[in-house]
N, C-alpha and C positions, 0 to 999 in steps of 0.2 A: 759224583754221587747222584743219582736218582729222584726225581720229585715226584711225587703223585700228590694230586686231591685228593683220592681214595684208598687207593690200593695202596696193602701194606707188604712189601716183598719179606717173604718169610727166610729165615738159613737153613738150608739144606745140605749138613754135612755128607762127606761122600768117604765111604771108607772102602778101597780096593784092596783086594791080594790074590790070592792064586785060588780062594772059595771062589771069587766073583763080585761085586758090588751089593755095597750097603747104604741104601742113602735113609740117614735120620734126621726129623725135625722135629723139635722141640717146642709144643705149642705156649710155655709159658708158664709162670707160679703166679698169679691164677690165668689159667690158662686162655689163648685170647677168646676161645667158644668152647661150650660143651656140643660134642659130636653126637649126634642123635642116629645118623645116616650116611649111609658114602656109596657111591655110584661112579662108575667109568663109563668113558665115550670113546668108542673107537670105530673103527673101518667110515669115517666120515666120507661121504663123495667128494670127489675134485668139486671146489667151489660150494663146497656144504656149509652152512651154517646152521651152529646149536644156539640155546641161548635165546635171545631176543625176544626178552624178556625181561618186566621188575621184578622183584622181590620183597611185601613189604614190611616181615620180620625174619626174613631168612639169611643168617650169614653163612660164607660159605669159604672154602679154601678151594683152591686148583691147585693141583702138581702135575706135569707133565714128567709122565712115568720114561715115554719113548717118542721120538720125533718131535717135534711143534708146531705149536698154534700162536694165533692173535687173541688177546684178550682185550675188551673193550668194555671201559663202562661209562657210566656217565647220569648226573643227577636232573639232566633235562640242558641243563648249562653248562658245565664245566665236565671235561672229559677226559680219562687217561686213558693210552694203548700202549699195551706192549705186546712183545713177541716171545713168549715164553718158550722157551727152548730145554731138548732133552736132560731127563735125570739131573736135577739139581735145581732146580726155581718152583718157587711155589710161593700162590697169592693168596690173603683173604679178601675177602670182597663184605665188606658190610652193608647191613640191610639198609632199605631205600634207594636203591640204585638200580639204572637196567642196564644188562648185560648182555654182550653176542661175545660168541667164538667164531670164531674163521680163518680161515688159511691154514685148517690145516692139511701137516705134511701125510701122505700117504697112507705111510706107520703109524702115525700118532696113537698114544693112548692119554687119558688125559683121567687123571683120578681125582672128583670129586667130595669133599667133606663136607656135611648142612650141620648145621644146629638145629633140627626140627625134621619132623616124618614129614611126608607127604601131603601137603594142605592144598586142596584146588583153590581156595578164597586166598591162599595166600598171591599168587602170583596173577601180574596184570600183562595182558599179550600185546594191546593195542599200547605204541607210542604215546601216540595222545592224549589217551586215558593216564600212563603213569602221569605224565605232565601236569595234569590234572591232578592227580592224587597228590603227587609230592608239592604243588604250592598251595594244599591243603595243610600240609604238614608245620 
């Protein structure tokens, strides 16, 4: 089984037949975030990286709709990476933590879920400023 410090690996059931695939995920009674926003990444360059970046009330989910990526987080000290792979995984990521994607595959498409609109105070770019913030916290 899997450990993370952060990350919470979500189930993504998969339902196939001769329409084509259905992947559903069941966020919870009460649900683990209210969805405010959702955003995909795709056609990243060889060697691109999204992300890298904190967040310092934004939770978030990833799915990887098609191909895969690296997902990386980390609280300044303690860090989880996985390799999230096509149609079937999906992560939340809770607030206070920074975040890169990378490695991804070609195809990848990578479908984003926030709890919250678009806030520029919300998110910090510089490493060392998060560091900073979060042993404020």
């Amino acid at each position: 089984m899997e450990s993370y410090y952060f990350l919470q690996k979500l189930t993504v059931s998969i339902f196939k037949d001769v329409r084509g695939n259905l992947g559903v995920s069941d966020l919870g009674q009460p649900p683990i975030m209210d969805v405010r926003r959702l955003y995909y990444i795709s056609e990243v360059p060889e060697d691109g990286i999204r992300g890298s970046h904190g967040h310092k009330s934004l939770n978030q989910i990833f799915y990887c709709l098609k191909g895969a990526f690296t997902l990386e987080v980390t609280d300044g000290t303690n860090s989880d990476v996985v390799d999230v792979t096509e149609f079937g995984e999906a992560y939340f990521v809770p607030a206070g933590l920074w975040r890169k994607l990378t490695n991804f595959r070609q195809d990848c498409v990578c479908l984003v879920l926030a709890s919250d609109q678009y806030k520029e105070t919300d998110y910090i770019y510089d490493f060392d400023e998060f560091k900073a913030w979060k042993s404020q916290q």
